[in-house]
Chimera marker file (.cmm) of the C-alpha trace (Angstrom):
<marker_set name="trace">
<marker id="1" x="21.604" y="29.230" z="29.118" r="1" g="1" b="0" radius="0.5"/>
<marker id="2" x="19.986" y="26.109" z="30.537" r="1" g="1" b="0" radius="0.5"/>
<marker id="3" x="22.602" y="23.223" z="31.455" r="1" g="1" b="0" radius="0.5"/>
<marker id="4" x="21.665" y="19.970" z="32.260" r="1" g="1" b="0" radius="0.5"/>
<marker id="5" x="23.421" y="18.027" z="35.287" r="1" g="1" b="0" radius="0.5"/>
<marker id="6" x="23.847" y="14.369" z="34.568" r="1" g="1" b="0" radius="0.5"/>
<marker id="7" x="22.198" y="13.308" z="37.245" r="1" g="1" b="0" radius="0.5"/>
<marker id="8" x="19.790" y="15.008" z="37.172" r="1" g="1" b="0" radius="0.5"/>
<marker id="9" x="18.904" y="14.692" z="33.483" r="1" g="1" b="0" radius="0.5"/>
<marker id="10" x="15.721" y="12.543" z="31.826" r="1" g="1" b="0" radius="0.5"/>
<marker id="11" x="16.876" y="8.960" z="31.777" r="1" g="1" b="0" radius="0.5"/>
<marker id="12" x="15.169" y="5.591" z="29.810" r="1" g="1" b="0" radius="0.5"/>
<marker id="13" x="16.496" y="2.169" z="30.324" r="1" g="1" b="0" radius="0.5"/>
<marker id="14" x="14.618" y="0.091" z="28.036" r="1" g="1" b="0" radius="0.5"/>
<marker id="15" x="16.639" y="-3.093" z="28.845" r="1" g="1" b="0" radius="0.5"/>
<marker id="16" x="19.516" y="-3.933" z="31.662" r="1" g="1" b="0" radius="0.5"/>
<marker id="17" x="22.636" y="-1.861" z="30.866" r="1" g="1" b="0" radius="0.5"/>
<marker id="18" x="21.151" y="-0.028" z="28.003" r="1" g="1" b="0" radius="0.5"/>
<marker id="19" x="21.011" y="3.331" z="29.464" r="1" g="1" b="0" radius="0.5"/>
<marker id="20" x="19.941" y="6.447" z="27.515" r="1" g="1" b="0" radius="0.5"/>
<marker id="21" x="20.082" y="9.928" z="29.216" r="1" g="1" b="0" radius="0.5"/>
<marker id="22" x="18.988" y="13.137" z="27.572" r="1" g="1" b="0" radius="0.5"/>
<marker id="23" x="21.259" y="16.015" z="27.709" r="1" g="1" b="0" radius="0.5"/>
<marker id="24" x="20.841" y="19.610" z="26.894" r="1" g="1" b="0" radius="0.5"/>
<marker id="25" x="19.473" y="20.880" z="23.568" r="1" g="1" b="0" radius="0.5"/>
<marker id="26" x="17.259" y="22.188" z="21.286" r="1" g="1" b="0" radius="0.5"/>
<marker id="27" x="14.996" y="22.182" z="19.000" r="1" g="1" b="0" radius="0.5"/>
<marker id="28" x="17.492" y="22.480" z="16.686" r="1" g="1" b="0" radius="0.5"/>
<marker id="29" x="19.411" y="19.844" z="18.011" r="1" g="1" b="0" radius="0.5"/>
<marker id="30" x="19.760" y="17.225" z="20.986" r="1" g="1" b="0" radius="0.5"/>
<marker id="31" x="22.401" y="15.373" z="22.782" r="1" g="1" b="0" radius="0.5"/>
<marker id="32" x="22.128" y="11.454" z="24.290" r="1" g="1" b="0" radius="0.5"/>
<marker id="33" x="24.169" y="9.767" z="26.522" r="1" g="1" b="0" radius="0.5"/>
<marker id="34" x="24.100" y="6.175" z="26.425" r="1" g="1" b="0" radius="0.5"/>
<marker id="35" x="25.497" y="2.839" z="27.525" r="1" g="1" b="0" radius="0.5"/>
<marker id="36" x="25.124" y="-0.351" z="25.737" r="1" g="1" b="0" radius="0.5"/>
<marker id="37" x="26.091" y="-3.989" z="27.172" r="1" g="1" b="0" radius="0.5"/>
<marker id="38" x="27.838" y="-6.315" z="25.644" r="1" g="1" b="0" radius="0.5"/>
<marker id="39" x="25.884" y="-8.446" z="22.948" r="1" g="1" b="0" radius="0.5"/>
<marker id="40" x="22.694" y="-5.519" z="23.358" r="1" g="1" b="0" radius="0.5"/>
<marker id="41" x="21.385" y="-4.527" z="19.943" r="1" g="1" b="0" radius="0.5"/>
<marker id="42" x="18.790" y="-1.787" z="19.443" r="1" g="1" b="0" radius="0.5"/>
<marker id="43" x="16.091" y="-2.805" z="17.045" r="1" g="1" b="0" radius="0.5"/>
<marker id="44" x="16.368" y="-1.354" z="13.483" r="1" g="1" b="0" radius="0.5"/>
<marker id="45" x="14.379" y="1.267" z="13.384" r="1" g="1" b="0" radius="0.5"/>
<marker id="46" x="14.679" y="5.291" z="11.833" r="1" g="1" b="0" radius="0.5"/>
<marker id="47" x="13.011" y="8.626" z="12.467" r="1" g="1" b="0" radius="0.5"/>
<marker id="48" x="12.911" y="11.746" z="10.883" r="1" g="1" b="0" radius="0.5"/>
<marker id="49" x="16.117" y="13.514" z="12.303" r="1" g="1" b="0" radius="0.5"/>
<marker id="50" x="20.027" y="13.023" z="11.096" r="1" g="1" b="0" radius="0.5"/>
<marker id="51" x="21.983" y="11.125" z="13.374" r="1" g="1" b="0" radius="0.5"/>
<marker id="52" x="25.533" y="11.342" z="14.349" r="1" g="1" b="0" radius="0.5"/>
<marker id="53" x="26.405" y="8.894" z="16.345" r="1" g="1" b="0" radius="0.5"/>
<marker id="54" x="29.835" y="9.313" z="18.352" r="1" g="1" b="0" radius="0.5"/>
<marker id="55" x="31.692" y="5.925" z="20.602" r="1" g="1" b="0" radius="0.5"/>
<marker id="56" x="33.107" y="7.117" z="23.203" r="1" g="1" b="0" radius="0.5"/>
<marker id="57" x="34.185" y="4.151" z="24.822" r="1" g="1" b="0" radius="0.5"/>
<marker id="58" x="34.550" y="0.399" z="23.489" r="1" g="1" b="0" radius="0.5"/>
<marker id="59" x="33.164" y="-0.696" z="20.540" r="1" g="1" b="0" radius="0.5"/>
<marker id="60" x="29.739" y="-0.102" z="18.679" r="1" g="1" b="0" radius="0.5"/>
<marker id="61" x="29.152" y="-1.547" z="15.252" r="1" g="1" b="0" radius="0.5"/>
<marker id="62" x="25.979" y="0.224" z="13.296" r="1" g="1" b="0" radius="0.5"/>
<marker id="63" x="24.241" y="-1.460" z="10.868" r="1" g="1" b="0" radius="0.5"/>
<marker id="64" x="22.181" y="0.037" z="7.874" r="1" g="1" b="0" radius="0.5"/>
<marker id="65" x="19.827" y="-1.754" z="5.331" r="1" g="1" b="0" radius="0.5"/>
<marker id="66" x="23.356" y="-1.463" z="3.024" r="1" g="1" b="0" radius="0.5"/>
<marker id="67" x="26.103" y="-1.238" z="5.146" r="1" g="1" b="0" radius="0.5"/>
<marker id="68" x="27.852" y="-1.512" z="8.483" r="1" g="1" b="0" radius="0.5"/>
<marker id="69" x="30.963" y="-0.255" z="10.238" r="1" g="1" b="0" radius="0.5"/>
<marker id="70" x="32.527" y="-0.772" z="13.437" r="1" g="1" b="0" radius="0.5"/>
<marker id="71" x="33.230" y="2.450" z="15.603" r="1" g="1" b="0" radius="0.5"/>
<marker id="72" x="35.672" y="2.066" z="18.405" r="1" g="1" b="0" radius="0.5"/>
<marker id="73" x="36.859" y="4.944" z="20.352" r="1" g="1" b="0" radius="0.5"/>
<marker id="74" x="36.139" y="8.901" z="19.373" r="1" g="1" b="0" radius="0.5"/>
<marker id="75" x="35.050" y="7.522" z="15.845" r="1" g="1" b="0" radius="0.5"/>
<marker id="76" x="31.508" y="8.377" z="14.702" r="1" g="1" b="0" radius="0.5"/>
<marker id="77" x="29.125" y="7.733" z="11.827" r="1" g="1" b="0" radius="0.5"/>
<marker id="78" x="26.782" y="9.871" z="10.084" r="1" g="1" b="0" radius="0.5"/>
<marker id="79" x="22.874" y="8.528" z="9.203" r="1" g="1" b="0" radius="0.5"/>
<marker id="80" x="20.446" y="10.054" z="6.876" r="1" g="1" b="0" radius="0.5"/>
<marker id="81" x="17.154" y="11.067" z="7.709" r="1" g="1" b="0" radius="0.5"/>
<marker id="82" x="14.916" y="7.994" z="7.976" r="1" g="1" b="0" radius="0.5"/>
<marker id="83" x="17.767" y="6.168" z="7.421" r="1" g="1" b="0" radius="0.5"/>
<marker id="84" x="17.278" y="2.514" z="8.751" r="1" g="1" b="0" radius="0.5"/>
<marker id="85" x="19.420" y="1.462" z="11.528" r="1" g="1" b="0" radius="0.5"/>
<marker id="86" x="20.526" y="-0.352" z="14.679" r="1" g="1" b="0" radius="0.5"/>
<marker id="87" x="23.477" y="-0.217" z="16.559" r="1" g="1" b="0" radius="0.5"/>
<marker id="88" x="25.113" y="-3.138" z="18.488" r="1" g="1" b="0" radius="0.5"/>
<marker id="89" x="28.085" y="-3.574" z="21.083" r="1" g="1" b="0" radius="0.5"/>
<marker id="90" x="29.858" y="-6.534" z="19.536" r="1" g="1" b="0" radius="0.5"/>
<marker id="91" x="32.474" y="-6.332" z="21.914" r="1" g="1" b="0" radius="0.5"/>
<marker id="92" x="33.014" y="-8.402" z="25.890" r="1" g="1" b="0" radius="0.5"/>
<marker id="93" x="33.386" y="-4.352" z="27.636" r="1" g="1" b="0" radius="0.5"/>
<marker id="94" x="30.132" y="-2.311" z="28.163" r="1" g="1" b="0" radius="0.5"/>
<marker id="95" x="30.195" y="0.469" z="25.787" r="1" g="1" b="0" radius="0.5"/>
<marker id="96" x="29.512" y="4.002" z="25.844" r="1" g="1" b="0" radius="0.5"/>
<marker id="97" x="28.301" y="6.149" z="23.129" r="1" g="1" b="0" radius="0.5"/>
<marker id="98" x="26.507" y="9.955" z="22.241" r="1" g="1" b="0" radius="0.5"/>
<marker id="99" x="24.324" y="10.496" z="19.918" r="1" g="1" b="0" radius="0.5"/>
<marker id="100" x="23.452" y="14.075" z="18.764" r="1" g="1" b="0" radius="0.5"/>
<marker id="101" x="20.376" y="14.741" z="16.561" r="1" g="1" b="0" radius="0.5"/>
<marker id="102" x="19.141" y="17.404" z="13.901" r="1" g="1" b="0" radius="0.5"/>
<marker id="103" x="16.428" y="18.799" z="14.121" r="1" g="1" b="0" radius="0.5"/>
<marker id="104" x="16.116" y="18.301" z="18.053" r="1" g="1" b="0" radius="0.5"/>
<marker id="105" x="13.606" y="15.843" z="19.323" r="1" g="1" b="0" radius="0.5"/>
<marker id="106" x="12.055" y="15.567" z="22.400" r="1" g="1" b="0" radius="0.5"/>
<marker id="107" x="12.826" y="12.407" z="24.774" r="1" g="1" b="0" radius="0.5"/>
<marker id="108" x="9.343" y="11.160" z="24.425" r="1" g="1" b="0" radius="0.5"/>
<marker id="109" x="10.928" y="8.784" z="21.636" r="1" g="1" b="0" radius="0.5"/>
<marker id="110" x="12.258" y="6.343" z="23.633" r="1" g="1" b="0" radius="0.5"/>
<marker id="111" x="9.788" y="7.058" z="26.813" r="1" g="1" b="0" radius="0.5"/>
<marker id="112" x="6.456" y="7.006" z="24.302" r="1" g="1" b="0" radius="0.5"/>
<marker id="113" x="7.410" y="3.835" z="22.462" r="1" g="1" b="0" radius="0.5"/>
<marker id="114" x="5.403" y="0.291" z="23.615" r="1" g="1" b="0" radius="0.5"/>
<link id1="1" id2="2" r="1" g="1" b="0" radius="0.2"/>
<link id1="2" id2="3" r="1" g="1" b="0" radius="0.2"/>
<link id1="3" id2="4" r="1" g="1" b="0" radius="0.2"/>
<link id1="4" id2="5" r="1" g="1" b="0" radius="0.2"/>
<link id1="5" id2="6" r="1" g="1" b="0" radius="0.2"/>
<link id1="6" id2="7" r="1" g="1" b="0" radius="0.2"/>
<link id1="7" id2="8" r="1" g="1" b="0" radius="0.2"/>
<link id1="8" id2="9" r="1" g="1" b="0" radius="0.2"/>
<link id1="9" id2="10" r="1" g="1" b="0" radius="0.2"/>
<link id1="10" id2="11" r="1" g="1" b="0" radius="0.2"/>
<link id1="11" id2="12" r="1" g="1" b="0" radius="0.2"/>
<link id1="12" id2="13" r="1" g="1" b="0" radius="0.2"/>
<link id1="13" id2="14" r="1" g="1" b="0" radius="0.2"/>
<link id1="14" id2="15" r="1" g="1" b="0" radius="0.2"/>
<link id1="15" id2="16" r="1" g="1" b="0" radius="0.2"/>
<link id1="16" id2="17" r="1" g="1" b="0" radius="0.2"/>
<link id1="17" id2="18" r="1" g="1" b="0" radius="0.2"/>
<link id1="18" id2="19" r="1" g="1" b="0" radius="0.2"/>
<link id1="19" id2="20" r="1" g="1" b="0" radius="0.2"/>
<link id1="20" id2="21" r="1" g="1" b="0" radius="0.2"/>
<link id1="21" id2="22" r="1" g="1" b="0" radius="0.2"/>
<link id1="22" id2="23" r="1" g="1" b="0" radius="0.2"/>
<link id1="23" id2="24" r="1" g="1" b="0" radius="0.2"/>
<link id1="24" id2="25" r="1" g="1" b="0" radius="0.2"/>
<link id1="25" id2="26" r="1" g="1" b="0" radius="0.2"/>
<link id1="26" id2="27" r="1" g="1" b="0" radius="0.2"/>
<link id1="27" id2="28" r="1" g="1" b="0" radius="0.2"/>
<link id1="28" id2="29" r="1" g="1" b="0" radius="0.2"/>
<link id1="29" id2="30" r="1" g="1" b="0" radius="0.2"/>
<link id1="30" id2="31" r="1" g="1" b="0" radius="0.2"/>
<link id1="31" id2="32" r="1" g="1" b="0" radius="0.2"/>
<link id1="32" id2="33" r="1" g="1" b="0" radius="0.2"/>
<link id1="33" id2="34" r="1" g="1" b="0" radius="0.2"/>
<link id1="34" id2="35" r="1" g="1" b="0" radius="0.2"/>
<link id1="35" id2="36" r="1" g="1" b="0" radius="0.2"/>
<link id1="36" id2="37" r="1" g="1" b="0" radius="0.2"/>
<link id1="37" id2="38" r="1" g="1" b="0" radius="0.2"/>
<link id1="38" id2="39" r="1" g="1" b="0" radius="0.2"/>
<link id1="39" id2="40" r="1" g="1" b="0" radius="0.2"/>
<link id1="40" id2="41" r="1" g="1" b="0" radius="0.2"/>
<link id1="41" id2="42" r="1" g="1" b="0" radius="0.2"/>
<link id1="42" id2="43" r="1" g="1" b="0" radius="0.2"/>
<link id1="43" id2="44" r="1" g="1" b="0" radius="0.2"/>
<link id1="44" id2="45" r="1" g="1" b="0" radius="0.2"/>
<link id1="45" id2="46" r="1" g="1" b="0" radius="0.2"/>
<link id1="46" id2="47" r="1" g="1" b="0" radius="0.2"/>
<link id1="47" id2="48" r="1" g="1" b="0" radius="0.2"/>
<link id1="48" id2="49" r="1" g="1" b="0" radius="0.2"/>
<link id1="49" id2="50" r="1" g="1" b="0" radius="0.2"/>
<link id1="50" id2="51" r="1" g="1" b="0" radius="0.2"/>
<link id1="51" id2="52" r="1" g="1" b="0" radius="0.2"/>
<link id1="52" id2="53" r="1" g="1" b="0" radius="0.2"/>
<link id1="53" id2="54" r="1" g="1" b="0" radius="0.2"/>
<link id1="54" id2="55" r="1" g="1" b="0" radius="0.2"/>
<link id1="55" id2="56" r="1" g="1" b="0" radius="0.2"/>
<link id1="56" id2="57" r="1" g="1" b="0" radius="0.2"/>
<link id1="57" id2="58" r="1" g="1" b="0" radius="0.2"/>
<link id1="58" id2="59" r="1" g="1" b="0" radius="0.2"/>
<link id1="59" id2="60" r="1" g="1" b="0" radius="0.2"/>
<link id1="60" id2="61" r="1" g="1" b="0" radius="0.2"/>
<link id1="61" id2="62" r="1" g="1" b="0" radius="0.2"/>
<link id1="62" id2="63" r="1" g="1" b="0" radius="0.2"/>
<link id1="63" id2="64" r="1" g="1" b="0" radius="0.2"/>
<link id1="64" id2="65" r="1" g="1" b="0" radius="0.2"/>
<link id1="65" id2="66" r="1" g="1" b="0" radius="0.2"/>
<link id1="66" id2="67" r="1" g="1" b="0" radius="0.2"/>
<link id1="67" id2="68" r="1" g="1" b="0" radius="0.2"/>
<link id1="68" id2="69" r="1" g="1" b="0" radius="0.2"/>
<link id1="69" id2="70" r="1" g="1" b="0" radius="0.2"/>
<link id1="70" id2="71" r="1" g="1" b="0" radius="0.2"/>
<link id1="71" id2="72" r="1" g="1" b="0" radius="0.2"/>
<link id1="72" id2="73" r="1" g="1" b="0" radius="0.2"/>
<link id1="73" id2="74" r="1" g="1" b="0" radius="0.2"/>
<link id1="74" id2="75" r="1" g="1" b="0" radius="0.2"/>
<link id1="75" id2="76" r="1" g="1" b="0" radius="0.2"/>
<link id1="76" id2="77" r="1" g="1" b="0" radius="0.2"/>
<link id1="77" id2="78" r="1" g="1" b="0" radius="0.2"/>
<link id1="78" id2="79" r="1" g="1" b="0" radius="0.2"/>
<link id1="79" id2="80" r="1" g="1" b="0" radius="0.2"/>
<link id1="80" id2="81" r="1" g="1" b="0" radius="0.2"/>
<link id1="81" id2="82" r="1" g="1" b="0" radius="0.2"/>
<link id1="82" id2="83" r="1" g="1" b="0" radius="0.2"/>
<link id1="83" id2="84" r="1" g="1" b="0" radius="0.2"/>
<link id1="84" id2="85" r="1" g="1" b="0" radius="0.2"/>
<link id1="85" id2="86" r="1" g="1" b="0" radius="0.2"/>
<link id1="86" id2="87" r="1" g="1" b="0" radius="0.2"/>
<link id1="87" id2="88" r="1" g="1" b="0" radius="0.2"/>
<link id1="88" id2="89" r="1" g="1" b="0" radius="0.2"/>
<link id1="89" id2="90" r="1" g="1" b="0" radius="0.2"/>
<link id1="90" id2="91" r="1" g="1" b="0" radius="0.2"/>
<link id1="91" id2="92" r="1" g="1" b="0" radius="0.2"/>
<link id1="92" id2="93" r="1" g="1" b="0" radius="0.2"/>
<link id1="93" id2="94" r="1" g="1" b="0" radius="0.2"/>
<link id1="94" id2="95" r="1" g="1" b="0" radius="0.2"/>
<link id1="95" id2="96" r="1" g="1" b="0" radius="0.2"/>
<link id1="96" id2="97" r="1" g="1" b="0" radius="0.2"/>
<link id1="97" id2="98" r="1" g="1" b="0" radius="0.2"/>
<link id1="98" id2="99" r="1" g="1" b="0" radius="0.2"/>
<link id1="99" id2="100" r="1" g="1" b="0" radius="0.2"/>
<link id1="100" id2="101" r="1" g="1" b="0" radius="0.2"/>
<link id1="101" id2="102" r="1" g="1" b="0" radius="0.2"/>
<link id1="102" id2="103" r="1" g="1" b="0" radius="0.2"/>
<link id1="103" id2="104" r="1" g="1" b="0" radius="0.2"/>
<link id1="104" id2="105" r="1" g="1" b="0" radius="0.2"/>
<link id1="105" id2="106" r="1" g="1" b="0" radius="0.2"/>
<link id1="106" id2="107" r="1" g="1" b="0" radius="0.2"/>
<link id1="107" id2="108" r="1" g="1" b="0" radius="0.2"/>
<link id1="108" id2="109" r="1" g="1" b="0" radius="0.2"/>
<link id1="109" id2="110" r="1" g="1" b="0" radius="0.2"/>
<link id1="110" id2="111" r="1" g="1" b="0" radius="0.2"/>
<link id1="111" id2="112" r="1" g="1" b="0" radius="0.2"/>
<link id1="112" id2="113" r="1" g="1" b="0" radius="0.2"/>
<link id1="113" id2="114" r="1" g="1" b="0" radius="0.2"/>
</marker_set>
């Protein structure tokens, strides 16, 4: 067993309010925490591993290259593999969201990126 106090746990906040924190996992899989402000949009972007992403508070609208639905709360959305995307809080509340990915990947994503 190895558990992962909040925190405690790996953190990247690439811009203010958009807070990601890596929980425990895997290889096989991974868990992150995040926050998003209102109006905050990550950029499109994909990577290797499915996606399911999970709102756990307010409202978080994900866009593909074909598509788009608004999640509000305890609804979730499935992505592909290399599956283009960004997500965006639409909404006036800051929103709160967990992502969970297959195969696992390390944190060094979001703390590697330029």
């Amino acid at each position: 067993m190895e558990p992962v106090e909040f925190d405690e746990a790996q953190t990247y906040e690439p811009d203010e309010g958009w807070k990601r924190v890596s929980l425990a996992g895997s290889d096989a899989m991974t868990f992150e925490w995040f926050t998003k402000p209102p109006g905050h949009s990550s950029p499109m972007h994909d990577h290797e591993n499915e996606q399911v992403c999970l709102c756990l508070e307010g409202e978080l609208t994900v866009r593909t290259e074909d598509d788009e639905v608004t999640l509000e709360q305890y609804d979730s959305v499935w992505l592909e593999p290399w599956e283009s995307h960004a997500v965006e809080n639409e909404g006036e509340e800051t929103a709160i969201g967990l992502d969970v990915f297959s195969p696992g990947r390390s944190f060094d994503f979001w703390l590697d990126r330029d």
